[in-house]
N, C-alpha and C positions, 0 to 999 in steps of 0.2 A: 692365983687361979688363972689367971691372962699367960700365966708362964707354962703353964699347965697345957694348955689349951692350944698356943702357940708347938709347942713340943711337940702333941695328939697329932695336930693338924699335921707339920714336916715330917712323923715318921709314918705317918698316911701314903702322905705325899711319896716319901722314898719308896713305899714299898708298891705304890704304884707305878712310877717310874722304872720300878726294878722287875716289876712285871710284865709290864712294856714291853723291855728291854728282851726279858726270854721269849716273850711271845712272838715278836719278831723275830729273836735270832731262829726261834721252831720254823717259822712259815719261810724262810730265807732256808733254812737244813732241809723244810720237806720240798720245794719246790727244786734244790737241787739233785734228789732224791728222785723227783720225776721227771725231771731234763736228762739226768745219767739214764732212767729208765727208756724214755723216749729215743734217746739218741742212740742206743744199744740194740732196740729194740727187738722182736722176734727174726724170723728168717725172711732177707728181703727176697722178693719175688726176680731180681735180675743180679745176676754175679757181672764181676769185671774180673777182666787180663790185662795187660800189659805188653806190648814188645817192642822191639827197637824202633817202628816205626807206627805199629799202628796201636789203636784200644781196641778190643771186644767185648763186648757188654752182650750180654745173654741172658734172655727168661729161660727159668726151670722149664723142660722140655713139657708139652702137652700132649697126651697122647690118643688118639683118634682113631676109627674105624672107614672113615672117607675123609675128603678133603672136597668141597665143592667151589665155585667160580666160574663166574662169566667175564667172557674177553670181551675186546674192543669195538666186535661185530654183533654184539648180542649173542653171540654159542655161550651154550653151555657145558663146564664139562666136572668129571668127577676124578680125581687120584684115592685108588685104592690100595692097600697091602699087596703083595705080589701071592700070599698064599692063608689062610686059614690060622697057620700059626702065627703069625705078624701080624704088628701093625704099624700105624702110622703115628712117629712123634716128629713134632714140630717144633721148633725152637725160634724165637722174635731175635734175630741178632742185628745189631748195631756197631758199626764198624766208622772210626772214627781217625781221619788223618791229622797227626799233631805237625809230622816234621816234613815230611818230603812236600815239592814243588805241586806236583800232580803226580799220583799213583795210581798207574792201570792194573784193575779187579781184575781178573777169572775166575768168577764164582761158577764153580762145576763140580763134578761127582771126586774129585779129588782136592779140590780145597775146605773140604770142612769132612770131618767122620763122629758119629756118636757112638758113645759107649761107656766101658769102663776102663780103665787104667790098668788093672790088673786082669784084664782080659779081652774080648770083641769087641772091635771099631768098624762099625758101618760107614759105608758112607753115603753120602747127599744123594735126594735123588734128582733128580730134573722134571720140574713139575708139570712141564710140557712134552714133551716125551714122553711121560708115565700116563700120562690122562688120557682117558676117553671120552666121548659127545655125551652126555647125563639125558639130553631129551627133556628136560623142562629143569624148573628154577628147584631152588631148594632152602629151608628155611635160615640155614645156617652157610649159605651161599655167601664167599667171598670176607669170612670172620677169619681167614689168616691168610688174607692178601693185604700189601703186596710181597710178590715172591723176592728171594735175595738171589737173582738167578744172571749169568752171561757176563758180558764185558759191561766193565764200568771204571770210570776215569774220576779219579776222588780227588779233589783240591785239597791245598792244605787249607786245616781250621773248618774244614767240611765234615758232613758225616751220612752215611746212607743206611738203612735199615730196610728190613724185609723180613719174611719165615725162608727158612731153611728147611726142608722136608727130607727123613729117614724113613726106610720101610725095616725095622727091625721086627729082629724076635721075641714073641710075650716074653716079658720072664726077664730078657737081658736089662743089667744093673745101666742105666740112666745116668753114669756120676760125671762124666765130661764131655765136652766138645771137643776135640782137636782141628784147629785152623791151621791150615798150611799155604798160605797164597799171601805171600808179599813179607810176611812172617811165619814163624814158626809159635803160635799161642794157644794152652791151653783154659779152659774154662771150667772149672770144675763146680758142679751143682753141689756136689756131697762132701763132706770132711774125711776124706780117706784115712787121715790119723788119729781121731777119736775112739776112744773107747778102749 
């Protein structure tokens, strides 16, 4: 009976140990399950470029009916659409030197255009130059500053950001940035080869 008994008890035993055994290896499958899922995950809110010399990191453009901000003296001022049918998108661009010594910026109306690929490229506007006096504060005052605007001298291993401001037409397709100032780099929001 003790042989009996002794036998019960080890094939207990194994099949607990052997239970273990899958229930770990599940919780080890599902958790790499959710790290593949995590690390894949949905569409991130900032694309990256590449070029010879610099990186461009970009948010998906924002797009706006005014632009508000107060400067250094307290004025206030407001950048609107030039007409009715446009408006105003915005992009957070991050520009990042890897290799050169120091690289002197010209962010102006021809180093950066938005638009589509297969179609119209706007370009930057000057967010100082477009503005007017607004005549008081506003609630959403200075939410896409600071601007990516003028002469600027980037160190290597440095990196400088700001909004970039387009006064586009409703309607025009949002799919890329084109940078042209120190490189030639595209950014693209949308997957032009799908589907």
């Amino acid at each position: 009976m003790k042989i009996l008994t002794d036998r019960t008890r080890r094939t207990a035993q194994d099949r607990l140990t052997s239970m273990r055994g899958k229930v770990s290896l599940a919780t080890v499958f599902a958790a790499l399950i959710v790290l593949t899922l995590a690390g894949c995950g949905g569409d991130s809110d900032i694309q990256y470029a590449k070029g010879r010399s610099i990186e461009i990191h970009a948010t998906n453009p924002v797009t706006a009916n005014k632009l508000t901000y107060a400067d250094g003296q307290g004025e206030h001022w407001v950048v609107r659409p030039s007409a009715s049918n446009r408006q105003l998108a915005l992009v957070n661009v991050t520009i990042v030197n890897r290799t050169s010594t120091v690289m002197p910026l010209l962010v102006d109306p021809d180093a950066a255009r938005l638009g589509d690929r297969r179609g119209e490229r706007i370009r930057a506007v000057d967010p100082f130059v477009s503005s007017a006096a607004s005549g008081g504060t506003d609630v959403d005052e200075d939410k896409f500053t600071p601007f990516l605007w003028g002469v600027i001298s980037l160190e290597r291993q440095m990196q400088v950001q700001g909004w970039v401001i387009f006064d586009v037409p409703k309607g025009l397709t949002l799919g890329s940035m084109f940078w042209d100032e120190v490189d030639e780099v595209v950014v693209d929001f949308i997957d032009y080869y799908r589907g």
